[in-house]
HTML snippet that shows the backbone in 3Dmol.js (N, CA, C, O; Angstrom):
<script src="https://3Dmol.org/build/3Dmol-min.js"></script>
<div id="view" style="width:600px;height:400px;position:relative"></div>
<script>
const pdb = `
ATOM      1  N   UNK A   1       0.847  -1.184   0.000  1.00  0.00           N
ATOM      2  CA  UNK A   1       0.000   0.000   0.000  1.00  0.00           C
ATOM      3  C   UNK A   1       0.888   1.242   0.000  1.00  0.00           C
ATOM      4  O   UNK A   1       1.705   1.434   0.901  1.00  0.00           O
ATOM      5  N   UNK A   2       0.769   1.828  -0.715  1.00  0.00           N
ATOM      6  CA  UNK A   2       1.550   3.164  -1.173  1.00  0.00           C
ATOM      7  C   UNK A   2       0.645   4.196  -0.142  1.00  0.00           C
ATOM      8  O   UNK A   2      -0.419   3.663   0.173  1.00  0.00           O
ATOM      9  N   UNK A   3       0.843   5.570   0.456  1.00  0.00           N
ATOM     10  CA  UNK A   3       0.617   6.404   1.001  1.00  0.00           C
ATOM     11  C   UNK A   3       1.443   7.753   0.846  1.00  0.00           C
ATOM     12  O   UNK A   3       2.623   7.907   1.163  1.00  0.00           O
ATOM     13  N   UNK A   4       0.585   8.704   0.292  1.00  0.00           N
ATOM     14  CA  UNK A   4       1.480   9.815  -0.435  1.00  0.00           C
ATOM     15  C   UNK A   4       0.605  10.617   0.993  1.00  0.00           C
ATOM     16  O   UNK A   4      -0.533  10.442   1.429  1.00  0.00           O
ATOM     17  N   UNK A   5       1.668  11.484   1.408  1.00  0.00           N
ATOM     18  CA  UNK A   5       1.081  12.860   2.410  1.00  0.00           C
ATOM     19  C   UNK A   5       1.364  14.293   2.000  1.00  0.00           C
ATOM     20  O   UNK A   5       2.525  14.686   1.891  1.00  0.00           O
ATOM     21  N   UNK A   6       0.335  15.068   1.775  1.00  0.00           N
ATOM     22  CA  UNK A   6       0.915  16.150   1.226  1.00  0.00           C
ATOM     23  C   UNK A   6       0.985  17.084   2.228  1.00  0.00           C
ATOM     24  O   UNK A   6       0.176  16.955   3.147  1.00  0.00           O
ATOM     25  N   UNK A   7       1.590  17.790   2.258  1.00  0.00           N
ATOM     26  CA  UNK A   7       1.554  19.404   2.862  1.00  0.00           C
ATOM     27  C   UNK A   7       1.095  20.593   2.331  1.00  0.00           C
ATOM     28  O   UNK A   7       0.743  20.780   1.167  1.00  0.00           O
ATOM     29  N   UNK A   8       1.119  21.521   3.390  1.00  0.00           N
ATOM     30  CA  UNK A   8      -0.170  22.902   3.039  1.00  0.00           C
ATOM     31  C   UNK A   8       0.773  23.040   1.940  1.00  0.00           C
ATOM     32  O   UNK A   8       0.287  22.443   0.979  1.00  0.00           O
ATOM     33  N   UNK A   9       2.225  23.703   1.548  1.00  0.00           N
ATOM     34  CA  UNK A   9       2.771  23.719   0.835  1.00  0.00           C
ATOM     35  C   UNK A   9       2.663  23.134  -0.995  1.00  0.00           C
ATOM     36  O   UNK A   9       2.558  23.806  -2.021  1.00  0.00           O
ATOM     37  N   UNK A  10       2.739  21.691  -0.804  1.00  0.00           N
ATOM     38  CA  UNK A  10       2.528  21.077  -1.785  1.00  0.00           C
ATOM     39  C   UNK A  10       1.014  21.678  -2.543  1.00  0.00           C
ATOM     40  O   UNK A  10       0.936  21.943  -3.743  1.00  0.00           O
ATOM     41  N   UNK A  11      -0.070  21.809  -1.602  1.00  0.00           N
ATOM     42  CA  UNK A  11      -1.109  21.956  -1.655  1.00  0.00           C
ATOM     43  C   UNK A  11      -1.237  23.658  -2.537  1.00  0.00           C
ATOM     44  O   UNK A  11      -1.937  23.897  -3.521  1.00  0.00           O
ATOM     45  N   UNK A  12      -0.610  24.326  -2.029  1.00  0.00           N
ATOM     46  CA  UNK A  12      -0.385  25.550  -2.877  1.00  0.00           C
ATOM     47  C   UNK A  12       0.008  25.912  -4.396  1.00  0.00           C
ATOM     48  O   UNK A  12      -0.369  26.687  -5.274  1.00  0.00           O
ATOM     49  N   UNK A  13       0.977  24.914  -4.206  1.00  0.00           N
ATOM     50  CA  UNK A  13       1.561  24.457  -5.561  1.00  0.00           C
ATOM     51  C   UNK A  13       0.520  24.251  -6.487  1.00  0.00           C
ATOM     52  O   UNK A  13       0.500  24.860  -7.557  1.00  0.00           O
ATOM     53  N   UNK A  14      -0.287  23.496  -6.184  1.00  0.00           N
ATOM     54  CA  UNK A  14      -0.925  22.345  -6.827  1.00  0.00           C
ATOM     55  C   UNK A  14      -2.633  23.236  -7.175  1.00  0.00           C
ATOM     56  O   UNK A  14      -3.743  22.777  -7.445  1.00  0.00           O
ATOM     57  N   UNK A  15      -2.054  24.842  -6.975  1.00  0.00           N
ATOM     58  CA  UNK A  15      -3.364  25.407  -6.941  1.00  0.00           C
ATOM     59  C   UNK A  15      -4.540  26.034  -6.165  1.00  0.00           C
ATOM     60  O   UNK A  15      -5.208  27.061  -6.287  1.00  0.00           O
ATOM     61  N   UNK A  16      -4.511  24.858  -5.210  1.00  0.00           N
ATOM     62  CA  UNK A  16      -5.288  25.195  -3.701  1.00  0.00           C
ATOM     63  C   UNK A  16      -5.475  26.634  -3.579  1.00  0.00           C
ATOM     64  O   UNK A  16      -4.775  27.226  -4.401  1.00  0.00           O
ATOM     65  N   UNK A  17      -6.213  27.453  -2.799  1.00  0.00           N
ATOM     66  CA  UNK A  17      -6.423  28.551  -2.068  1.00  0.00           C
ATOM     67  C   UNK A  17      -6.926  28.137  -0.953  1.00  0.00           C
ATOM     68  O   UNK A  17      -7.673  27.161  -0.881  1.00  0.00           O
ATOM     69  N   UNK A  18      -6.500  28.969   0.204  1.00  0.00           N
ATOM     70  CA  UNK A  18      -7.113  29.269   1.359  1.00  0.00           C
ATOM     71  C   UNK A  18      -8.537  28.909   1.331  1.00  0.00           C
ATOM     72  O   UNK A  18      -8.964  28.000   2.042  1.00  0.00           O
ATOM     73  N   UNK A  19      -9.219  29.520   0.612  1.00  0.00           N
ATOM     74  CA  UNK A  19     -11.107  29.109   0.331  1.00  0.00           C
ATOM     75  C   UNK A  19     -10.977  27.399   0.239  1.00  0.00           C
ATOM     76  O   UNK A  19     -11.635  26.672   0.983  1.00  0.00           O
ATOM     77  N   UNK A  20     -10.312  27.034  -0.480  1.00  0.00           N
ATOM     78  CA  UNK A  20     -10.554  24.933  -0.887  1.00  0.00           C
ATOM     79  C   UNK A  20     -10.033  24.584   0.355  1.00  0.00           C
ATOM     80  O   UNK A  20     -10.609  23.609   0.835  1.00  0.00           O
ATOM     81  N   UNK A  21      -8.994  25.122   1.152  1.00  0.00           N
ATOM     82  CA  UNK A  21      -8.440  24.117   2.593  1.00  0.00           C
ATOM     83  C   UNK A  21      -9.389  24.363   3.440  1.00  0.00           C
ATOM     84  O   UNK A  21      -9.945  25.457   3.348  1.00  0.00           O
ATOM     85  N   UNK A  22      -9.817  23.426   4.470  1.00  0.00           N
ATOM     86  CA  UNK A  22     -10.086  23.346   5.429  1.00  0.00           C
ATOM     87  C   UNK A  22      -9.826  23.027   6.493  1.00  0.00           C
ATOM     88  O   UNK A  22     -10.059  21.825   6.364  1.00  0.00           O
ATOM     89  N   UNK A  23      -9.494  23.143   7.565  1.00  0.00           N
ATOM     90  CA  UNK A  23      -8.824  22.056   8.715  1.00  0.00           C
ATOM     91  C   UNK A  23      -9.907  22.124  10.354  1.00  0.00           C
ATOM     92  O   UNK A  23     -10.191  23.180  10.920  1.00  0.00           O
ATOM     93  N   UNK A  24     -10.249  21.029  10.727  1.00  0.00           N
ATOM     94  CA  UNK A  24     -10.969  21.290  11.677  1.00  0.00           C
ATOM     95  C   UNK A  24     -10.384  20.072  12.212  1.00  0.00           C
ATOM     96  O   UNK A  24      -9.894  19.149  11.562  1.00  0.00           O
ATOM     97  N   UNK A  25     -10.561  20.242  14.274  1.00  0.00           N
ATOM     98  CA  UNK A  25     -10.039  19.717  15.264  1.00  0.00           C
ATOM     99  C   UNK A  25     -11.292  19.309  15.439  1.00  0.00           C
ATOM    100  O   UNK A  25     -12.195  20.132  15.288  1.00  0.00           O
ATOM    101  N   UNK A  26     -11.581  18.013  15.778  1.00  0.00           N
ATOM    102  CA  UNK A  26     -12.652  16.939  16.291  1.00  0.00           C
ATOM    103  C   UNK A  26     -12.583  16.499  17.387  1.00  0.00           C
ATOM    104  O   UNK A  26     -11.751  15.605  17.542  1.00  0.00           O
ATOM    105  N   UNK A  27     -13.116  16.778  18.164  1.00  0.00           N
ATOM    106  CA  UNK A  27     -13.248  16.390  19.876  1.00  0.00           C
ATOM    107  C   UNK A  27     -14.098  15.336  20.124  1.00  0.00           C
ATOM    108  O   UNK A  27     -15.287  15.626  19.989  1.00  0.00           O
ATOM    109  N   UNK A  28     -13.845  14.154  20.460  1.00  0.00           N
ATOM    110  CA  UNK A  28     -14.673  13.029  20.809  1.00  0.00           C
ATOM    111  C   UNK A  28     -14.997  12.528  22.492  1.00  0.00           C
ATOM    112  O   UNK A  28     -14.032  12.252  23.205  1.00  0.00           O
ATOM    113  N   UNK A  29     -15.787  12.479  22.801  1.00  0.00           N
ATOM    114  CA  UNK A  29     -16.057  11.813  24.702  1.00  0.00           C
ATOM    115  C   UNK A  29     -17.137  11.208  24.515  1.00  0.00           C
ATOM    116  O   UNK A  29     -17.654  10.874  23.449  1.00  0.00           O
ATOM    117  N   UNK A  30     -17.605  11.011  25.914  1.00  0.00           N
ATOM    118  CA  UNK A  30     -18.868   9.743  25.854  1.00  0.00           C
ATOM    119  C   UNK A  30     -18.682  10.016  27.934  1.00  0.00           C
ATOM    120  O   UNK A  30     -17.818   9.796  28.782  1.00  0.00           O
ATOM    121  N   UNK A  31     -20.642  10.832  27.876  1.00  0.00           N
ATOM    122  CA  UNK A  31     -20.537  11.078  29.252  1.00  0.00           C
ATOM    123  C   UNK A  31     -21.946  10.081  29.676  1.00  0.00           C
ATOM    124  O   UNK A  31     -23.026   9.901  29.113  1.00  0.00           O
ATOM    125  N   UNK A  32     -21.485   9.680  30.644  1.00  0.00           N
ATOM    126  CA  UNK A  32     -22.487   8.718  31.346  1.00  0.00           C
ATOM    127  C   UNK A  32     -23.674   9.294  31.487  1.00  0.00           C
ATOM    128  O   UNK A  32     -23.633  10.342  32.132  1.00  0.00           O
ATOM    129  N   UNK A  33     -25.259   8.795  30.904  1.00  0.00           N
ATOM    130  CA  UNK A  33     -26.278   9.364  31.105  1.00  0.00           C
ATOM    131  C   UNK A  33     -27.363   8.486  31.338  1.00  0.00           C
ATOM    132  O   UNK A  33     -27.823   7.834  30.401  1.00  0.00           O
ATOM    133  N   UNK A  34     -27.921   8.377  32.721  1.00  0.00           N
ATOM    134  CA  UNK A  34     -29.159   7.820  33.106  1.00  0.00           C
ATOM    135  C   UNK A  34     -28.718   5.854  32.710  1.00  0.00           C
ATOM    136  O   UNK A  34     -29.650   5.074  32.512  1.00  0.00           O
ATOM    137  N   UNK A  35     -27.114   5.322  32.658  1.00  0.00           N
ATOM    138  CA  UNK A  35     -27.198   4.052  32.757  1.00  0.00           C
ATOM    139  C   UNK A  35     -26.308   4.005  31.113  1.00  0.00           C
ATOM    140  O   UNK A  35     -25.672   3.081  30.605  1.00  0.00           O
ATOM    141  N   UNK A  36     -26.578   5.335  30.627  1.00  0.00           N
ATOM    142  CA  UNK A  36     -25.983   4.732  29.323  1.00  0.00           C
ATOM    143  C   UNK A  36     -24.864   5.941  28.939  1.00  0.00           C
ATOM    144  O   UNK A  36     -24.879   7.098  29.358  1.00  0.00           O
ATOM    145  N   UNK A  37     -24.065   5.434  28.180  1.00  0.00           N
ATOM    146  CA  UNK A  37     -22.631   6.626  27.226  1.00  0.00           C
ATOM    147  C   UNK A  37     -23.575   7.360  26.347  1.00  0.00           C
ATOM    148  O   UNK A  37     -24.194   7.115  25.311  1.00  0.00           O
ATOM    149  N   UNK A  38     -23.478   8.084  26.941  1.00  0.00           N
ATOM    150  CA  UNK A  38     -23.955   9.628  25.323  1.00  0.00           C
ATOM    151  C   UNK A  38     -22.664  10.025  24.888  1.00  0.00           C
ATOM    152  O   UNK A  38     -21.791  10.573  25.561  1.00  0.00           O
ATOM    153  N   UNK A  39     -22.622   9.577  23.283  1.00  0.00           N
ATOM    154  CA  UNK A  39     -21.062  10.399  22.587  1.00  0.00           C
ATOM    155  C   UNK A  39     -21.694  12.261  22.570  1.00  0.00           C
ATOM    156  O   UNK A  39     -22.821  12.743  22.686  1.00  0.00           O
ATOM    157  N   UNK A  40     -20.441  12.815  22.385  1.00  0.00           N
ATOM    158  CA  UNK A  40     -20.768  14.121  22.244  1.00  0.00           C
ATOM    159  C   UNK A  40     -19.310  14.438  21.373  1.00  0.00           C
ATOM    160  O   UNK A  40     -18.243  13.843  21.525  1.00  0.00           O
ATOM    161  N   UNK A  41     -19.571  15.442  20.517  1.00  0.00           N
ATOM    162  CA  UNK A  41     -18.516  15.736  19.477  1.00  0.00           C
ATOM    163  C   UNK A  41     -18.615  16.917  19.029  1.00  0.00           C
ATOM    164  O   UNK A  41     -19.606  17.252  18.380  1.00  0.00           O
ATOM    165  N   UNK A  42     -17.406  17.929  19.346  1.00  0.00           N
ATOM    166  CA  UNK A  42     -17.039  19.502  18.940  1.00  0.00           C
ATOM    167  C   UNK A  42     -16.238  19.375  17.485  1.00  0.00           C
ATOM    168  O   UNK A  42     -15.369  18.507  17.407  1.00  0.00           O
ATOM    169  N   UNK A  43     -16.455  20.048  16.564  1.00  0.00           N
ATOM    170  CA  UNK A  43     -15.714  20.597  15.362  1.00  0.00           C
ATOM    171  C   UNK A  43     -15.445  21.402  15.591  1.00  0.00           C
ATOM    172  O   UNK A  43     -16.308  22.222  15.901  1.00  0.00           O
ATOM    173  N   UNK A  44     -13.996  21.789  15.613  1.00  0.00           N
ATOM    174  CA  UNK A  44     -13.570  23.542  15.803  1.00  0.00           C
ATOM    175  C   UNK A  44     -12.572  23.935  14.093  1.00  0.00           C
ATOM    176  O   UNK A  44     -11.788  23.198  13.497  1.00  0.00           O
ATOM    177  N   UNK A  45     -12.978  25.188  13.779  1.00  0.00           N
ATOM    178  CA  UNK A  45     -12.435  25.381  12.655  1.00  0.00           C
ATOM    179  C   UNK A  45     -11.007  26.160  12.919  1.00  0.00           C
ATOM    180  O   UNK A  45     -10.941  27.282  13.423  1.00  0.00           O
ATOM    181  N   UNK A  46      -9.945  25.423  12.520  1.00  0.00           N
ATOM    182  CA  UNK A  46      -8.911  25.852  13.103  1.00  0.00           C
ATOM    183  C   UNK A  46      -8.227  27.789  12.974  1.00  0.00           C
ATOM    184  O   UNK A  46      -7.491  28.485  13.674  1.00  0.00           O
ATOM    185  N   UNK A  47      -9.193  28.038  11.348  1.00  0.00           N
ATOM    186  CA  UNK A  47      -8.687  29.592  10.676  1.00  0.00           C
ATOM    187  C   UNK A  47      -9.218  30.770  11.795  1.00  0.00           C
ATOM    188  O   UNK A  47      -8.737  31.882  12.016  1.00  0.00           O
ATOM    189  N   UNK A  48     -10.735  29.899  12.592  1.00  0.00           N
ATOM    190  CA  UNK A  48     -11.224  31.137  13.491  1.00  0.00           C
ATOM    191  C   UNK A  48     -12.204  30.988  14.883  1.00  0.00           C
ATOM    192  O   UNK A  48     -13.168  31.590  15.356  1.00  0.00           O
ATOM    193  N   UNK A  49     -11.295  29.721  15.271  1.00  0.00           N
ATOM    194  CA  UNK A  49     -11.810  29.143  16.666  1.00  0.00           C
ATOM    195  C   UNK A  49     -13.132  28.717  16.304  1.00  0.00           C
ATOM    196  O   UNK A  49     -13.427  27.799  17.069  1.00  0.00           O
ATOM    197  N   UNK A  50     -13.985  28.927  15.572  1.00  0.00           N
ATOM    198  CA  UNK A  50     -15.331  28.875  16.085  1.00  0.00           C
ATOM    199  C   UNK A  50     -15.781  27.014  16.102  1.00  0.00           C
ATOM    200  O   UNK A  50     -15.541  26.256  15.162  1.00  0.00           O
ATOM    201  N   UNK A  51     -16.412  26.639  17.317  1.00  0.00           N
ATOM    202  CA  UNK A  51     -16.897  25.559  17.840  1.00  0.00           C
ATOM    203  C   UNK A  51     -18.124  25.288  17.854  1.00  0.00           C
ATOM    204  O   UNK A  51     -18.947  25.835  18.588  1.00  0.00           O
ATOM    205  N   UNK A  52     -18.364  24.370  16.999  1.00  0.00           N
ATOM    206  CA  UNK A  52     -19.623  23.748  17.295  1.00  0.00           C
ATOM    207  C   UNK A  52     -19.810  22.347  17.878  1.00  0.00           C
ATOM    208  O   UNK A  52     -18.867  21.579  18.073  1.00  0.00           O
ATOM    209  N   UNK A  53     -21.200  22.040  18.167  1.00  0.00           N
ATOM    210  CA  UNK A  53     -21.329  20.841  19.030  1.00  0.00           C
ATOM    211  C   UNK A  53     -21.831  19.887  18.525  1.00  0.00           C
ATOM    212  O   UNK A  53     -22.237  20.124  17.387  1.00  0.00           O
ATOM    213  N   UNK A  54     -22.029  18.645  18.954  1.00  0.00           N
ATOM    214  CA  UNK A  54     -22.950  17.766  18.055  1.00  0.00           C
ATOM    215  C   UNK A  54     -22.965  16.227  18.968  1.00  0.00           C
ATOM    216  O   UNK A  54     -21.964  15.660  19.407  1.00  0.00           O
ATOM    217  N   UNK A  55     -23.888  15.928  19.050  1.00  0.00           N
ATOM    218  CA  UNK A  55     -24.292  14.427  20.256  1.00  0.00           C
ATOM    219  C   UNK A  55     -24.687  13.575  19.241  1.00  0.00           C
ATOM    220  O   UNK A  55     -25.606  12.823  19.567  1.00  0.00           O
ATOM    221  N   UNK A  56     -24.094  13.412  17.610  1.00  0.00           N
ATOM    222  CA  UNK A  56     -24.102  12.552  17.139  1.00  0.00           C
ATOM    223  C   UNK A  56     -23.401  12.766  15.761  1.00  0.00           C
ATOM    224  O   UNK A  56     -23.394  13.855  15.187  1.00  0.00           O
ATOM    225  N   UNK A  57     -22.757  11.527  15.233  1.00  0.00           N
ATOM    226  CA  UNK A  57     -21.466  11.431  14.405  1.00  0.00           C
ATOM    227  C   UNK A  57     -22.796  11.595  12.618  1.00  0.00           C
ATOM    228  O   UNK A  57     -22.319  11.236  11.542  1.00  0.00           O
ATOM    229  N   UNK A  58     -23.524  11.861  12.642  1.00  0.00           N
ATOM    230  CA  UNK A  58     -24.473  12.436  11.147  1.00  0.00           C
ATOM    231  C   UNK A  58     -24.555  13.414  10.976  1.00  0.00           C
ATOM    232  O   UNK A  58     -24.469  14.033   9.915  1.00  0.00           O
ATOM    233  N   UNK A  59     -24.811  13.897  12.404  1.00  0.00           N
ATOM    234  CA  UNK A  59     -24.979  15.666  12.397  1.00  0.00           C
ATOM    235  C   UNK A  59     -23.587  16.483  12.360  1.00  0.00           C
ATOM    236  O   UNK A  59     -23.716  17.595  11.849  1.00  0.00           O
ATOM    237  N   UNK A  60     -22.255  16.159  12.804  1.00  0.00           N
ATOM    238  CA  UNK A  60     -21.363  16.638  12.660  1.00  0.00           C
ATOM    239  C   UNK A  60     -21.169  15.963  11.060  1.00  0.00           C
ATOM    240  O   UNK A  60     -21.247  16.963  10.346  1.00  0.00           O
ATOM    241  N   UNK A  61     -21.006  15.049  10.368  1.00  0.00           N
ATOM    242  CA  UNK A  61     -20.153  14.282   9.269  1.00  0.00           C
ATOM    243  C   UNK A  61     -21.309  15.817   8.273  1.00  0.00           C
ATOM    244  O   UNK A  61     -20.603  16.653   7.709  1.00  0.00           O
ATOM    245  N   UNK A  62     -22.734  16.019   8.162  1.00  0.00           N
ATOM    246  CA  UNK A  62     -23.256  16.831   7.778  1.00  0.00           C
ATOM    247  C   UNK A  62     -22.647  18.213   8.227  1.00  0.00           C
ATOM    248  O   UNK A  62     -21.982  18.677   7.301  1.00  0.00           O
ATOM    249  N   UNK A  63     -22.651  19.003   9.309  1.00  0.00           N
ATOM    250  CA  UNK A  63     -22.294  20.091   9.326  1.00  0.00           C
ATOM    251  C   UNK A  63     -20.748  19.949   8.538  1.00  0.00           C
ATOM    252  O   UNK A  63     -20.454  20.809   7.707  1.00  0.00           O
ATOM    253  N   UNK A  64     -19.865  18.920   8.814  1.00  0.00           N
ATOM    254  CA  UNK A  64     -18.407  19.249   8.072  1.00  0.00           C
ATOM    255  C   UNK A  64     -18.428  19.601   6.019  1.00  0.00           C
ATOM    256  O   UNK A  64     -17.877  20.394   5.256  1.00  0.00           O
ATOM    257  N   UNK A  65     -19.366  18.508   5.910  1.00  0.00           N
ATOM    258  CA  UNK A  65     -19.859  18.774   4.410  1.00  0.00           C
ATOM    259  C   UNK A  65     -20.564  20.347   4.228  1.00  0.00           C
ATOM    260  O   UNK A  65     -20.162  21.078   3.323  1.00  0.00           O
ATOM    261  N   UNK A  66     -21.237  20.622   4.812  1.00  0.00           N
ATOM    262  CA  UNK A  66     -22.189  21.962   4.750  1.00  0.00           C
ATOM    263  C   UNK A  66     -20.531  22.725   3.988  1.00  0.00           C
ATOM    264  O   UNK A  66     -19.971  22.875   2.902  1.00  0.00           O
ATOM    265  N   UNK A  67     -20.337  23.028   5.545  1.00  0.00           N
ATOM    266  CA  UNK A  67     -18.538  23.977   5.203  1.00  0.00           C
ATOM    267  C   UNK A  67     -18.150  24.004   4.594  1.00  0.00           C
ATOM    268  O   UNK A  67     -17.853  25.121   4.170  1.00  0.00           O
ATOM    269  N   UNK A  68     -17.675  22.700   3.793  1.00  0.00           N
ATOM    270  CA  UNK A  68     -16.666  22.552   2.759  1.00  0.00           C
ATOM    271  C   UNK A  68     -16.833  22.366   1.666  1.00  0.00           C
ATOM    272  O   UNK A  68     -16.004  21.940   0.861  1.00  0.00           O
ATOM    273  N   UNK A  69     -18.660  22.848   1.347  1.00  0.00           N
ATOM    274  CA  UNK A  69     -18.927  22.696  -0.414  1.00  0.00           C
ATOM    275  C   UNK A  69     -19.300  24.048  -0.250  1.00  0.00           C
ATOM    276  O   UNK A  69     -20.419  24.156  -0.751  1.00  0.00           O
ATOM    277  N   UNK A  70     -18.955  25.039   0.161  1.00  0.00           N
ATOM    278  CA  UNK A  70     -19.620  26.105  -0.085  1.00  0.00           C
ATOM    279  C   UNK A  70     -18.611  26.931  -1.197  1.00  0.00           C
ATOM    280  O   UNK A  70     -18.956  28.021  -1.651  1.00  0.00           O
TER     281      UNK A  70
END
`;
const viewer = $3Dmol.createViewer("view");
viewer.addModel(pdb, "pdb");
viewer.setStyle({}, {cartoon: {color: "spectrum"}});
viewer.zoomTo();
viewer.render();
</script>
């Protein structure tokens, strides 16, 4: 299995702008509720802090798509 990694760099090269990158930090836990794990999951956009929340992995995998076809 071959694995190529690029960098922001390469990525410039290759055309990219600031507008096509995206980078967001994903926060994952699981807090005990009434007997059972509730996951809970933050997206933070790394260009301008802003955090959002999400208590399930559809609603974040959707909000990340929203972002990144705009």
């Amino acid at each position: 299995m071959h694995t190529s990694i690029i960098n922001h760099n390469q990525q410039q090269r290759r055309g990219f702008t600031s507008a096509d990158y995206h980078v967001y930090m994903v926060r994952v836990w699981s807090e005990p509720t009434a007997g059972d794990n509730a996951v809970r999951l933050t997206a933070e956009d790394t260009r301008t802090g802003q955090r959002s929340g999400f208590t399930d992995w559809e609603k974040l995998v959707q909000h990340l798509q929203k972002q990144t076809t705009n």
